[in-house]
VOBA-1610 file (N, C-alpha, C; in pm, whole numbers, padded with zeros to 5 digits, always signed):
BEGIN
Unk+07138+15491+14146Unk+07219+15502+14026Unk+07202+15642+13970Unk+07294+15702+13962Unk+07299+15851+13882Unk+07428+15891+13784Unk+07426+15934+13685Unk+07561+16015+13627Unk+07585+16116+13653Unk+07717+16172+13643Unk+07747+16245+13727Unk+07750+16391+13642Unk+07724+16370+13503Unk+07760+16462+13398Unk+07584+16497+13336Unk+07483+16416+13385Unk+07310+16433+13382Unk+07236+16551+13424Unk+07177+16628+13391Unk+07143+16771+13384Unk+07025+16719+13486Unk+06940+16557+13422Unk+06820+16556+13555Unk+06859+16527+13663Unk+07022+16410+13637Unk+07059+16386+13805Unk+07037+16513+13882Unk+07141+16588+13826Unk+07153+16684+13922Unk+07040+16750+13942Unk+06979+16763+13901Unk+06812+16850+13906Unk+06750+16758+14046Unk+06778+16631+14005Unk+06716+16515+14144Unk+06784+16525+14260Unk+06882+16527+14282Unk+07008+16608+14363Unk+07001+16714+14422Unk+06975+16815+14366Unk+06927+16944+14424Unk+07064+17061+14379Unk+07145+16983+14287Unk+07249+17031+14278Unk+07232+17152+14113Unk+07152+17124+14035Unk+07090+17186+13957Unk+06965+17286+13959Unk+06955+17377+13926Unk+06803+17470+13928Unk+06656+17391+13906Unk+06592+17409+13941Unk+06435+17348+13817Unk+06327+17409+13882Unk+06199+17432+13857Unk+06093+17447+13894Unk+05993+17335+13929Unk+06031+17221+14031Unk+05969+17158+14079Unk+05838+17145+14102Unk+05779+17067+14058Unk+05608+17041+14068Unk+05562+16928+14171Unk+05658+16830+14150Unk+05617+16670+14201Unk+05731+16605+14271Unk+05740+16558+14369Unk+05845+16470+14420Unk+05789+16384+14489Unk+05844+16283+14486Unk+05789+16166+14597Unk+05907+16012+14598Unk+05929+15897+14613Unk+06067+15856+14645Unk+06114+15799+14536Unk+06062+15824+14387Unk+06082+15720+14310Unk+06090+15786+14185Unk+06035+15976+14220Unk+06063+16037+14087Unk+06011+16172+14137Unk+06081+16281+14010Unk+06062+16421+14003Unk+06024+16470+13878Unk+05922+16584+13921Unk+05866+16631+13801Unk+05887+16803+13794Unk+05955+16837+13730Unk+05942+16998+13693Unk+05945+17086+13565Unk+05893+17143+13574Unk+05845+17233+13447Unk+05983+17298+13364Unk+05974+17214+13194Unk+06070+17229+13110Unk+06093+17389+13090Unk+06226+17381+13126Unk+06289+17528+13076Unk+06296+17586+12897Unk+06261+17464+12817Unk+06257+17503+12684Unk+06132+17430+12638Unk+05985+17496+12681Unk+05858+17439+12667Unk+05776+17467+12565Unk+05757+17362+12518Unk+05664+17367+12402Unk+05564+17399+12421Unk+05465+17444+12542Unk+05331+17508+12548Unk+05375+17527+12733Unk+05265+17603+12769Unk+05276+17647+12904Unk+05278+17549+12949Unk+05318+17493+13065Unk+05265+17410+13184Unk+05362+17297+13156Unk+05414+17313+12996Unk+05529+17137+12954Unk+05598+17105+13070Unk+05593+16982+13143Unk+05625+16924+13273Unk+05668+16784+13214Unk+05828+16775+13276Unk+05923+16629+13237Unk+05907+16586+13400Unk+05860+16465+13381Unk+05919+16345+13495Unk+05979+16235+13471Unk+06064+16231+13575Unk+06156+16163+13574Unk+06219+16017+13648Unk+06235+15938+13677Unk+06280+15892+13759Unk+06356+15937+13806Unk+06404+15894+13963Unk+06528+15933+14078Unk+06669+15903+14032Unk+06623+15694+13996Unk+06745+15617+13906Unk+06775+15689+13802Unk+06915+15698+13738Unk+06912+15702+13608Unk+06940+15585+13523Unk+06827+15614+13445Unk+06819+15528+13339Unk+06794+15601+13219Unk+06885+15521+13067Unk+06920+15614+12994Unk+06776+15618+12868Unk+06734+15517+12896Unk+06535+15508+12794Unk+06493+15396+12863Unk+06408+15378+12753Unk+06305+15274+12760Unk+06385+15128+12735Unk+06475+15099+12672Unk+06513+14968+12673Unk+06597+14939+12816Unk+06654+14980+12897Unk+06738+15005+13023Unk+06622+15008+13172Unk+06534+15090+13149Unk+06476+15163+13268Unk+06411+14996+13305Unk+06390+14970+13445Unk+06339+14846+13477Unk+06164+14881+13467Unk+06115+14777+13457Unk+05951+14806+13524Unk+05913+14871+13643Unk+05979+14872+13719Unk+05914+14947+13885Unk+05945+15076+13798Unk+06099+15111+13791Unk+06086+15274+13760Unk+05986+15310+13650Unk+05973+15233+13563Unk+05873+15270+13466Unk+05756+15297+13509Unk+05661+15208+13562Unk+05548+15228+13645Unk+05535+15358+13754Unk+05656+15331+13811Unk+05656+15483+13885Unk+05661+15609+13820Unk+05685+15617+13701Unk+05705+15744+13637Unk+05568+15732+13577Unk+05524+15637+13507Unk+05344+15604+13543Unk+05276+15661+13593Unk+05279+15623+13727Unk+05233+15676+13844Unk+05202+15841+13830Unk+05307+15861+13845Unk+05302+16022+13833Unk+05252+16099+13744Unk+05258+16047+13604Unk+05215+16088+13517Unk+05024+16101+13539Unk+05023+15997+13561Unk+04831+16014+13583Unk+04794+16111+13717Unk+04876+16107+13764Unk+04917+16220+13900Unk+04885+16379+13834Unk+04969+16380+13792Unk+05015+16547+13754Unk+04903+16540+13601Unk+04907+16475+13524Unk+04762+16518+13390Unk+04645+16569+13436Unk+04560+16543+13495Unk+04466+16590+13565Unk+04509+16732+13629Unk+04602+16729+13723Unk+04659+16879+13728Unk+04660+16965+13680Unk+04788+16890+13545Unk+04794+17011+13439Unk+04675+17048+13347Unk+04584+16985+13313Unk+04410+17005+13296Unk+04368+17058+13326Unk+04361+17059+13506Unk+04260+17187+13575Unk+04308+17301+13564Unk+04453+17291+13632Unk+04537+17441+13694Unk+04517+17524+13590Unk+04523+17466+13423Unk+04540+17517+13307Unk+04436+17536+13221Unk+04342+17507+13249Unk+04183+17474+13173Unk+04262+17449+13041Unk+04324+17318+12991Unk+04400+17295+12923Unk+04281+17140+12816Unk+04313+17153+12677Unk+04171+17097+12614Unk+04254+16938+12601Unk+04318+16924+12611Unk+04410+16811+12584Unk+04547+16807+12646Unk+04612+16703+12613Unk+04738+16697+12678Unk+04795+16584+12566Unk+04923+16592+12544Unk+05082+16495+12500Unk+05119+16426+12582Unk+05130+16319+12561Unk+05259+16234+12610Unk+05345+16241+12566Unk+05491+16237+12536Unk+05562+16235+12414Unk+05698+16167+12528Unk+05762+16044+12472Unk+05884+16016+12560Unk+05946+15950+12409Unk+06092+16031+12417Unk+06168+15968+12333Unk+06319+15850+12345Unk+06318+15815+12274Unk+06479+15702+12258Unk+06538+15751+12202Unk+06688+15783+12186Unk+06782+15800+12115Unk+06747+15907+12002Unk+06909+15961+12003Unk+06865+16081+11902Unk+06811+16075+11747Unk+06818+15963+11689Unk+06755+15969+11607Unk+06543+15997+11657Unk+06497+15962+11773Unk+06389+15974+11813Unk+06406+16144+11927Unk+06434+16175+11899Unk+06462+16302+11972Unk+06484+16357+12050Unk+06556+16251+12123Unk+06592+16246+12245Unk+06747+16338+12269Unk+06704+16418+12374Unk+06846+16522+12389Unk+06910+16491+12508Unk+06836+16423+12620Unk+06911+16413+12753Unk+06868+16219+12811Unk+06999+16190+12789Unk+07007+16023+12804Unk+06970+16023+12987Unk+06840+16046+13019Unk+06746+15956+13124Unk+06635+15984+13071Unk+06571+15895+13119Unk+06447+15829+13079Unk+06385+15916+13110Unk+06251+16028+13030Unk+06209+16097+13119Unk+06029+16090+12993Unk+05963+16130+13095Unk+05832+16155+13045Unk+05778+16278+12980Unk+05745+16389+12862Unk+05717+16492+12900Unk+05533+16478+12888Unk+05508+16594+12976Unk+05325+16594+12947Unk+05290+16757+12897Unk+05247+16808+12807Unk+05254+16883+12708Unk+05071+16888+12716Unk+05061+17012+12762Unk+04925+17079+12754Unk+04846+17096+12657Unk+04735+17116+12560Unk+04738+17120+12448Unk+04627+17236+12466Unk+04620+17302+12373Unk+04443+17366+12348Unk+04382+17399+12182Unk+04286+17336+12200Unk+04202+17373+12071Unk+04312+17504+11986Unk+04331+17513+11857Unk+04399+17595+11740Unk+04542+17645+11853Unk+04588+17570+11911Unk+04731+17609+11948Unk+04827+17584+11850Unk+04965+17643+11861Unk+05032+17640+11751Unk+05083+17532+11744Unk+05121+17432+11770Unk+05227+17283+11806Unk+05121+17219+11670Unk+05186+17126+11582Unk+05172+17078+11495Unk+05221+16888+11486Unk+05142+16825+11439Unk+05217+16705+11461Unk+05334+16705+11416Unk+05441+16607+11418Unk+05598+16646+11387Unk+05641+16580+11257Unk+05478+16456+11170Unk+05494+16373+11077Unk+05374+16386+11034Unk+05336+16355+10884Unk+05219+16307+10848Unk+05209+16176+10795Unk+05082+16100+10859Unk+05018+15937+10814Unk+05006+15968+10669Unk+04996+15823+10653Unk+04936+15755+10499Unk+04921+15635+10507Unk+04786+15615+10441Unk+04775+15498+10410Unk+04881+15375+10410Unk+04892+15246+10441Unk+04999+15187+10494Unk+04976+15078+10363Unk+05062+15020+10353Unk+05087+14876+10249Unk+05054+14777+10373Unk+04891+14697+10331Unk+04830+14573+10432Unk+04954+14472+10470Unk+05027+14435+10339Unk+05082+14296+10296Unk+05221+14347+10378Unk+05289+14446+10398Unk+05368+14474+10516Unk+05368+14517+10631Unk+05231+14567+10664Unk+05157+14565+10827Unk+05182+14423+10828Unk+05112+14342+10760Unk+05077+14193+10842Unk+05233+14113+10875Unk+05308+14185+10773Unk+05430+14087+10789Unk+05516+14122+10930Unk+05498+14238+10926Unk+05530+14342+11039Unk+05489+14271+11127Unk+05373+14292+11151Unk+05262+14240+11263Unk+05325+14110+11292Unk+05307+14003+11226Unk+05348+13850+11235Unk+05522+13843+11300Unk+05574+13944+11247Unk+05734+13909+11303Unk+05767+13994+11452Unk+05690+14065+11428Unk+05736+14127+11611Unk+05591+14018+11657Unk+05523+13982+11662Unk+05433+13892+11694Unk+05543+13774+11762Unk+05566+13726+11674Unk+05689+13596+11664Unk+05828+13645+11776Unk+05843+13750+11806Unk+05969+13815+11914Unk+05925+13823+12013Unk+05796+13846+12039Unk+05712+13886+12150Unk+05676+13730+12219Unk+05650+13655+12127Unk+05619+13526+12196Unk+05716+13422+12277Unk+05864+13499+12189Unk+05982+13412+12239Unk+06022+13395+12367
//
């Protein structure tokens, strides 16, 4: 499954540019052209799938896969102090390119990248209600 108008299809294709890191039959990984720290590496699945509510479990797991693959990588190659996960849904979640993709984002002690929100203290009495009703969806 691919679109035909997908910047990663074609990247999976061979029909697009990228700087390839990872391939193997179930997904591709290459280093983001607009990277938030050195080494920022998106994988992808082969399928396209447009997020996380769509993508099946195998492709998910396989992009899994890879991910614990290439972290360790990007760790050593980079003497890198940490690392991101960051995968988004829909543009309200920041998502710019509809397939499912993983990014892994290098980190180091006083680098410039900043979280993108700040916590607070939460209201208990709507955690729990929270909690209890996706509780209650999950069981269905």
């Amino acid at each position: 499954m691919s679109s035909n108008d997908c910047i990663f299809c074609k990247i999976i294709a061979g029909d697009a540019p990228a700087y390839k890191v990872f391939e193997d039959a179930d997904v591709t990984a290459f280093l983001d052209i607009f990277p938030w720290a050195k080494g920022h590496t998106l994988v992808v699945p082969k399928n396209h799938w447009p997020n996380i509510f769509d993508i099946p479990d195998d492709d998910a797991a396989a992009v899994m896969r890879a991910v614990r693959k290439i972290a360790p990588a990007l760790r050593d190659t980079l003497q890198a102090d940490g690392l991101n996960l960051l995968q988004s849904n829909g543009s309200a979640a920041w998502q710019t390119v509809d397939h499912f993709h993983m990014h892994l984002i290098p980190r180091w002690a006083g680098d410039s990248l900043v979280p993108p929100g700040h916590s607070a203290p939460g209201d208990h009495e709507a955690i729990e209600a929270t909690a209890k009703k996706l509780s209650q969806q999950l069981s269905d």
